[in-house]
Structure formats: C-alpha cells, structure tokens
N, C-alpha and C positions, 0 to 999 in steps of 0.2 A: 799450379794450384792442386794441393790433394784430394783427391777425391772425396772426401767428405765435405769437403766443402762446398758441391757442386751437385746441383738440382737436375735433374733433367725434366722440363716442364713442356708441356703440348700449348700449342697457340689454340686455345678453345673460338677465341672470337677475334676476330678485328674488325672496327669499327673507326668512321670517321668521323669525330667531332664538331670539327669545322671544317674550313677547307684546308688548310694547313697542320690540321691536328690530328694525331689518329691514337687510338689506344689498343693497348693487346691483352685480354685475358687470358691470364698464363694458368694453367691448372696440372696436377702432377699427371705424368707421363703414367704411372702408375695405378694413380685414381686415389691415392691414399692423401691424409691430410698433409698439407705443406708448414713447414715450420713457422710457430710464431712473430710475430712481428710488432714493431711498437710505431707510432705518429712520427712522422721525417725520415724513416728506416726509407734505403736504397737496395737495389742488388745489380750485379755487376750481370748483362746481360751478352754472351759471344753469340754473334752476330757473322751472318757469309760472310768470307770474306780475310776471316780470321781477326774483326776487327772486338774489342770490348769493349760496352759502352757501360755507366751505370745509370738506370732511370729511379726516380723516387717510385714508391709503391705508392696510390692513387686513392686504395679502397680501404674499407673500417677493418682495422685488425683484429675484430672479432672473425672475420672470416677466416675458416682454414681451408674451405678449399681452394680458393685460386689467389694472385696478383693481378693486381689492374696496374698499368704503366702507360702512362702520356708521353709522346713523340710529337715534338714540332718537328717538320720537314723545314731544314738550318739552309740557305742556300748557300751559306758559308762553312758549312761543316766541312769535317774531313771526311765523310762517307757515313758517320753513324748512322744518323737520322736517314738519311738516304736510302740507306741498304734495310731499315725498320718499315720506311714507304714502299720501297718499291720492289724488294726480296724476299720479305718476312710473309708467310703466308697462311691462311687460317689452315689448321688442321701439322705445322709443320714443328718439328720438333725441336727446340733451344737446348741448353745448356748456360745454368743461371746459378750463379752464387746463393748461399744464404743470404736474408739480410742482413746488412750492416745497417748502424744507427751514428753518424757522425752531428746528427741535427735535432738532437731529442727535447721533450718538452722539461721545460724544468720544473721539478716538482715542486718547489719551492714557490713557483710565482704565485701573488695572490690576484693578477691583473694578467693577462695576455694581450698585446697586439702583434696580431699579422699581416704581413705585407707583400702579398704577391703580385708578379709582376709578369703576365702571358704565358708560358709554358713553366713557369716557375709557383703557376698554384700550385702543383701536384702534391709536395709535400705539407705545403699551406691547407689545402682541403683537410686533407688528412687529418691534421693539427685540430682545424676548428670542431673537427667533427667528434674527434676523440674528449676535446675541453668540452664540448655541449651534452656529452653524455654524463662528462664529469658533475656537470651541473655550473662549472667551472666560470668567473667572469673574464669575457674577451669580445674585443672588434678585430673584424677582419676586414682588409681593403685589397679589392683587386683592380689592377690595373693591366686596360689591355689596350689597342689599336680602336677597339671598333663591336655593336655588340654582336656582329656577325662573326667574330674572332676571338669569341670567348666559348672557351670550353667550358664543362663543367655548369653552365647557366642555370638550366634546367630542374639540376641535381641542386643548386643553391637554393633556388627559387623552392624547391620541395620538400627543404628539409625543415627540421624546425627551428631551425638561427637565423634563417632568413633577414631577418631584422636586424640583429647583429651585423652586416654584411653590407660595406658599400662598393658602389662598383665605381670604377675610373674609368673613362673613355678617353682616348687622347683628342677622337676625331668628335667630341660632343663639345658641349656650351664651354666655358669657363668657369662658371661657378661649380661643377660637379669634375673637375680636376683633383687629384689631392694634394694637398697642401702640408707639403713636409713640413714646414717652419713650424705651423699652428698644430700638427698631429701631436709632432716630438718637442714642441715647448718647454713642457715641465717634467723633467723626469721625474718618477716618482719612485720610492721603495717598494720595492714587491714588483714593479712590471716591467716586465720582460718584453723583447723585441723580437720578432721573427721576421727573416726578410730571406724571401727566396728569388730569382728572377734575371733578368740580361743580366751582363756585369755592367751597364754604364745605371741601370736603373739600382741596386745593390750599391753602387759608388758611391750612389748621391743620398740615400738613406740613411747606411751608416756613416758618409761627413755628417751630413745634418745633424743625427743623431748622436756623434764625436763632439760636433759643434756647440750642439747645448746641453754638454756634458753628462751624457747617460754613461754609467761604468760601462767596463768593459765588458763585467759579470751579468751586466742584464742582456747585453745585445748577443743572438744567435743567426746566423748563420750558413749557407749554403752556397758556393757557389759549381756550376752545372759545368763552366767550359772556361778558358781562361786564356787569354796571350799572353802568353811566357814574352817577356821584356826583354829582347836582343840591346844589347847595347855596344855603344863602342868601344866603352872599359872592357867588356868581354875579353880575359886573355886568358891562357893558356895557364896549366896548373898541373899539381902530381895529387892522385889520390892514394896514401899507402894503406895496406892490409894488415890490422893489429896482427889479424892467426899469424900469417907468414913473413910481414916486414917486407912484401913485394909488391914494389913501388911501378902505378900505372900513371905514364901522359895522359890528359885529356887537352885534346887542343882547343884549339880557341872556338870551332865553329862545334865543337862535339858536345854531346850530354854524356855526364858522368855515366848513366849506363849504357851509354852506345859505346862507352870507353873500356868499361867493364865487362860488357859483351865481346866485345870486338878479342878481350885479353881472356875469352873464358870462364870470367865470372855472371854469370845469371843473376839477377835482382828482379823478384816478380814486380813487375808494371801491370796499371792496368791504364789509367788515363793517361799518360804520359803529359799530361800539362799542369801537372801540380795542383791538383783540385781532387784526390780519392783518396791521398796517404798509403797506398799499398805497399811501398816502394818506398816508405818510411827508414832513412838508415842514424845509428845514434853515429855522432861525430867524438871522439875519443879527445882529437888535438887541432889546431887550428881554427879560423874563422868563415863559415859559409857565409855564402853570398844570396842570402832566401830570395826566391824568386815566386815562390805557392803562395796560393790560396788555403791552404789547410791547417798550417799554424797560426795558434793565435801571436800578436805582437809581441804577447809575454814569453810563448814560448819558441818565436823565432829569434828573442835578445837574449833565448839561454846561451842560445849557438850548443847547443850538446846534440841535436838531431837536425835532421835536412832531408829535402826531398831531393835525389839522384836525376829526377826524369827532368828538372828544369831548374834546380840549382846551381850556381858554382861557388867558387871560393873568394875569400876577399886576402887569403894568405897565399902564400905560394904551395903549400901541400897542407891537404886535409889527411887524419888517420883515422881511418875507417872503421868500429867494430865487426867486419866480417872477415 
C-alpha cells in the first residue's frame, strides 16, 4: 500500500457498547483534520499481528476530526475482531487507509430503506443519519439478538429520526419480528434497499427482495466477511501473465494469489475472502469461476475481472492483465 494512502491515527477512546461490542475513536496521530468521508465509507484498519480488517465508519461525516468504528467480538473470526478486543488499546497508534466508499447512498432515490442486522448497523446509522439531515424520506429496521445486544440504542433513541426507526428483537414477542415478505412486497420506483449484516441474515433480504422482484439497480449492499465456497469441482488450473506470457499452476487446494505469491508475483489483498475488491484483477481470456461477494451478478457474467483471493477458473487457464 503507498504511503499516501495510509493514515496514521491514535485510538483516542475505546468504549464498550454492549457486551460483545466495542468501538474505537480513531483521531489523527497528528491532531490535524482527517480526510473526508461519505454514509457506507469503510477503511481498511492494520491491526497486531499484521492482520487487515475493514470496519464501516460509524459517525456523521460532518466530523473531521476523528472515525468511530464498531467491532463485534466474532467467535468465529480469524483473529480480527479478537485482536480489536483484546490488543487494540486506548492511546495506541494504527495505521488506517483512507476511506473507501463501496456502499454509497444513491442519490437518486426518492425513498430509502435500511436494514441492519447487529454489528451490521454501522454503515446503516450512518446512512440514516446522513438521509435525516438531508431531510430525505426513509425507514430504517434494526435487527438484533436482544435489547441488551444492541449497540447504538441510545444514540437512536436521541436523535431526531427516532420514529423513523424500528427495532427487531429475535428473543421479543412475535408480532415486533420483521417481516421480510410484507417490508419488500411492492417494490416501487425511486426506493432503494440498503442491507447490511451476518451473511445468512443478508441472504434472506436480498432472496426476498430478488423474489418480489426489486431490480438489481435498487438493492445495495455490503457484505462484512464471507465463506469462500470449497468445493469438490475445485481443480487445478494455469493462470498466464498478459506482460510476460509466464504461465503459473495454481493447484487445486491454492488461491490464485498464494499462487502468485508463491511465483513472485504480489497482488495487494486485504480481506482475502472476496468481500473488499482490493485485489480486484481484469481477466484478459478465459472463464473465472466467482466465488465474491463484491461483484455484482452483472458484473461477475462479464467474466472480464475476478477476485484472486477466492476465485478460480471454470476454464483450464485464465490470462491475466498483470
């Protein structure tokens, strides 16, 4: 990563939300203002350990002095969250991307719904909060466990959309459930979907939402962490290099860039599970095998680009722009 692209920020505060939830006030290292930001913007946070995670950014982008970032503690994580709980320390110094914006609001809608789903508000707040200043019409639904396992409560309850704002409990009555069928009934022109959240709760939004036909163009977006799909077709393939016409194996149990690495070539990663695009490569010749979360359907049926860290092939050699 070039150095321009890379923040150095001081952990001003950490705080616990709930029990499970912690957030970090990131503020420059420097004391000067930190770059712009827009509603859904991420930054890619390097973390002990040498690991990179990206958190959504949490607070109104009117702020320039700091970032606010939400961390569930994942018991299934691969360390991210982990090493945010139990390494990351107030007063200790990061090294944080600019934001990126993969989830942005469409300007275009003249309706918003949002739908978060537990550590998946973070970008959702954001959003409402950004459309409520707009003056902008939208509902927002959250969905959590329990209301002891809702972050952010507080801060909804205080703001002025409140009313806007319904909450989901899984462990409450029945009747205050949400109800995909009856939310996403009727799609309509002008409104746009926002869905942040686990991937199984995500799955079943946009089927629903596939199901009773909202374009493709209204529904956005975000997924946080992903299982890359082993399968048994998984075989073995050649990836060649437009520059130099030098052809790498990747085997059967390998990711193209372990394969690439392994032969010398570097491909910057950062999530390695197909959910950040960094690691984004165009595909020249052949057919990949999409395995991401990052493309949309349209553009994983171009087959001209592929994600490296959890792709393969459906041909016997792909030719690679690098």
């Amino acid at each position: 990563m070039s150095h321009a692209s890379t923040l150095t920020v001081r952990v001003a505060r950490k705080a616990m939300e709930t029990a499970d939830i912690c957030t970090l006030e990131l503020v420059a290292q420097d004391g000067i203002a930190l770059p712009g930001f827009s509603a859904g913007s991420h930054v890619d946070v390097h973390l002990p350990g040498g690991l990179i995670r990206q958190y959504s950014l949490c607070n109104d982008p009117k702020e320039t002095h700091r970032y606010l970032i939400g961390v569930l503690r994942d018991p299934a994580s691969r360390g991210g969250s982990q090493a945010v709980h139990d390494l990351v320390q107030e007063g200790q110094v990061l090294q944080i991307s600019t934001p990126k914006n993969h989830f942005a609001l469409a300007h275009e809608a003249q309706r918003s719904l949002l739908l978060g789903g537990g550590i998946g508000i973070t970008p959702i707040l954001c959003m409402a909060e950004r459309l409520a200043v707009m003056g902008a019409d939208f509902e927002m639904h959250y969905c959590t466990r329990s209301p002891e396992r809702t972050a952010f409560r507080t801060r909804v309850a205080a703001s002025g959309f409140a009313d806007q704002v319904q909450f989901h409990f899984d462990d409450g009555a029945p009747e205050q459930k949400l109800n995909l069928a009856t939310l996403l009934s009727a799609p309509r022109d002008g409104c746009h979907l926002y869905v942040c959240g686990p991937k199984g709760f995500m799955n079943a939004v946009l089927a629903m939402a596939r199901d009773k036909a909202w374009p493709e163009s209204q529904l956005h977006y975000e997924f946080f962490a992903a299982e890359v799909a082993k399968s048994e077709a998984d075989a073995s393939f050649e990836v060649k290099l437009a520059s130099s016409g030098r052809i790498i194996p990747v085997a059967k149990d390998q990711t193209v860039t372990k394969a690439l690495s392994a032969a010398g070539v570097e491909i910057q990663t950062a999530c390695e599970q197909g959910v950040c695009g960094t690691c984004l490569t165009r595909v020249l010749e052949g057919v990949p095998d999409h395995k991401d979360q990052y493309l949309t359907p349209e553009e994983q049926a171009a087959n001209d680009q592929f994600l490296p860290c959890c792709s393969r092939a459906k041909t016997a050699c792909l030719v690679l722009d690098l």
